[in-house]
N, C-alpha and C positions, 0 to 999 in steps of 0.2 A: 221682695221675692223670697227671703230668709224667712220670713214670718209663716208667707205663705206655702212653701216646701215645710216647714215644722209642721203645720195643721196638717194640711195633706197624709203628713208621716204617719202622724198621731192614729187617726183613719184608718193607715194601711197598717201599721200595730198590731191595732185594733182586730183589724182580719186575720192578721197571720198566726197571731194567738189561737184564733178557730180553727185556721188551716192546718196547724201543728198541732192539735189536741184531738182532731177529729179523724183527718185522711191515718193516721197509723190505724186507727179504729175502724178504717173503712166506712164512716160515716159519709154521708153529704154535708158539704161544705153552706150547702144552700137552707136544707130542709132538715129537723125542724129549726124555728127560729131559739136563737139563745134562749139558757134561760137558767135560772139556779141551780148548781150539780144537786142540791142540798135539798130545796122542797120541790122542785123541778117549775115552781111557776116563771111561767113566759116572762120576759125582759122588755122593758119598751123602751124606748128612747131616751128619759132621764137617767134610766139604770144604766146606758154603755154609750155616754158621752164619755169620751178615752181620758185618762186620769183624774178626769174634777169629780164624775160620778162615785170613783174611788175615797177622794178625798171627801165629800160632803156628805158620803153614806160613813165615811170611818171606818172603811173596810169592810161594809156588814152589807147583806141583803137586806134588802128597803123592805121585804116581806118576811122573812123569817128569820131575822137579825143572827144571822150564821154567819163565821166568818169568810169573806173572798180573800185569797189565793192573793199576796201582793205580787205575784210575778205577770199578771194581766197588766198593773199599769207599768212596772217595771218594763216590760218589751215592748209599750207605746212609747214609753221616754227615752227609750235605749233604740229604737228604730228611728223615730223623730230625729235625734242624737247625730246619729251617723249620716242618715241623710243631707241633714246641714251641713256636717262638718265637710261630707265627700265635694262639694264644689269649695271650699275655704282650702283645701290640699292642694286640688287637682286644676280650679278653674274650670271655668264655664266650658268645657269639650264635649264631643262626643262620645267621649270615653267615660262621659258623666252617665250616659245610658248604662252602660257597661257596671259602673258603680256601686251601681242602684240596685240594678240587676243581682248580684251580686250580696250583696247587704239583706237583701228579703231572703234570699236562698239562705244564707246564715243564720238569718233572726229563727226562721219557719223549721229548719233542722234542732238550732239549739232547742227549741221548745220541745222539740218532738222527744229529742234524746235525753232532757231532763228528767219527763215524763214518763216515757218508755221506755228507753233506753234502745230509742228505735230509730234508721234515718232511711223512712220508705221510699222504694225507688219509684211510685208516681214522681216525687216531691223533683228527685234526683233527674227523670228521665224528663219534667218538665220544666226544667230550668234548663237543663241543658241542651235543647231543643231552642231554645229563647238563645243560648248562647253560641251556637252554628251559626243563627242568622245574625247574632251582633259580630259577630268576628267577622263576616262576611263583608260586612258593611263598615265595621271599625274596627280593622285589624291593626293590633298591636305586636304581631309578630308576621312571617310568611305563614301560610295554610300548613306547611310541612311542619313549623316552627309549632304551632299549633297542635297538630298529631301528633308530633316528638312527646309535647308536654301530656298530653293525654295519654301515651303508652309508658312515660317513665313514672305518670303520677299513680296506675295503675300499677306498674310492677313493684316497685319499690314498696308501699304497705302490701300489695299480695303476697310476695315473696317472705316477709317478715310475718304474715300471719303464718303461711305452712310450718316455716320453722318455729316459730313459738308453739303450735301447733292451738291456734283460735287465740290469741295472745291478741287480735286484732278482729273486731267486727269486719265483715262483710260490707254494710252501711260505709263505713270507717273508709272502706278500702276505693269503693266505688265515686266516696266522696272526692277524696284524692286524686281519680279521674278527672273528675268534672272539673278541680280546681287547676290540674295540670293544662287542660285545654284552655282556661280562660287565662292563665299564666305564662305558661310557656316552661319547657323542661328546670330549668335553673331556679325560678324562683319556686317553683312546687318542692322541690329539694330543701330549697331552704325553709319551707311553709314545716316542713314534714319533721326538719331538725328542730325548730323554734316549738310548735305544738307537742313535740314528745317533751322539750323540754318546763315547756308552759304544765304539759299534764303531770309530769314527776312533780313540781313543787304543788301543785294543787293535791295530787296523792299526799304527799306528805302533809300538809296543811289539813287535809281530810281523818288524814291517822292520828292527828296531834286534836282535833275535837271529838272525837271517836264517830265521826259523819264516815269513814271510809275504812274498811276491815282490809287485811289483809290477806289476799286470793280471793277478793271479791272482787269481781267485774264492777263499773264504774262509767259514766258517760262520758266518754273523750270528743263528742262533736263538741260542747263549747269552748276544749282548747284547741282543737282544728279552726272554728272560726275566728275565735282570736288572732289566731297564727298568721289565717290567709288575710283578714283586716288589715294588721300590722305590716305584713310585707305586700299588698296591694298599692296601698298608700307609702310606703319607707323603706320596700325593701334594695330596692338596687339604690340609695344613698345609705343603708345600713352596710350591703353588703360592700361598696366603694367603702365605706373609714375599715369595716373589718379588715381588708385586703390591705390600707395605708398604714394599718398597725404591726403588717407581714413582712413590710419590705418599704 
């Protein structure tokens, strides 16, 4: 079943790379098919078997030996990755839907905001749409427990963007919504302290390679999604020892 969730992943990787490279663009996700940014010829099937095509091409276009982009296999291994890992945490549940759910929405954002520096509200307004109906059906909080997290996940980064005064993407802010409802108010709070704090040492880490200037804007969705990974899967046993350390 392990083997078979990896491949699967590898697959949806695969797609989400498109979906996160295309939808800011307002392209079709369908039409036209892949195909080299570089000489633009069409892709078939040996070119986007998800990481070996990577590996036995050596990074290069099969046709006009340009370099690809290693963060195409990168987010098939790293989506594959987490999908495994989410039932080895959580067990076989229905919250495994939820999971999943969850981990695409992340991968599909990080790509977008690497790239862009952009996290579109299709992307936003159709996960969260997916996530009404899984809360409905696998609630891990009451429905009010629910809107709580969805209103405190929304004020909290809005309120912080006026006062900095754009200190915070709009994307950023909306994201934080969406993670608030699937969370519930408490652990969004904690998503929000953990991710500021995940993006400061990555700023700095950015300044010390000269990758990130300073008063330069910067993509904080992939420490949002690390953030919501990390306390999805650990955060109320994280936030239990923080509290055994208080008292």
């Amino acid at each position: 079943m392990y083997y078979l969730i990896f491949f699967l992943a590898l697959l949806l990787g695969s797609f989400y790379n498109v979906v996160g490279l295309r939808i800011p663009k307002g392209e079709s996700i369908v039409a036209p098919r892949s195909h080299c940014i570089s000489c633009k010829t069409t892709l078939t099937g040996l070119d986007l078997v998800p990481v070996l095509s990577y590996v036995f091409l050596k990074g290069r276009c099969r046709h006009c030996q340009k370099s690809v982009s290693p963060i195409y296999p990168l987010f098939e291994l790293l989506t594959a990755g987490l999908f495994v890992l989410a039932p080895f945490l959580m067990g076989w549940t229905y919250e495994l839907v939820v999971a999943w759910t969850l981990i695409s929405m992340l991968i599909i954002i990080v790509i977008s905001d690497l790239h862009y520096m952009l996290i579109p509200n299709k992307i936003l307004l159709f996960f969260f749409a997916l996530f009404i109906v899984e809360r409905i059906f696998i609630p891990y909080l009451s429905i009010t427990g629910h809107l709580l997290g969805l209103v405190v996940g929304f004020l909290i980064p809005f309120l912080i963007a006026v006062i900095s005064k754009g200190g915070m993407g709009g994307g950023d802010v909306k994201l934080f919504a969406v993670l608030g409802f699937v969370l519930g108010w408490e652990l969004v709070i904690f998503t929000f302290f953990l991710s500021s704090l995940i993006g400061m040492i990555a700023a700095v880490i950015g300044m010390l390679f000269g990758k990130v200037k300073k008063g330069v804007p910067f993509p904080f969705g992939p420490s949002i999604a690390l953030a919501a990974i990390i306390v999805y899967f650990k955060g109320e046993a994280l936030l239990h020892w923080y509290f055994s350390l208080l008292y």
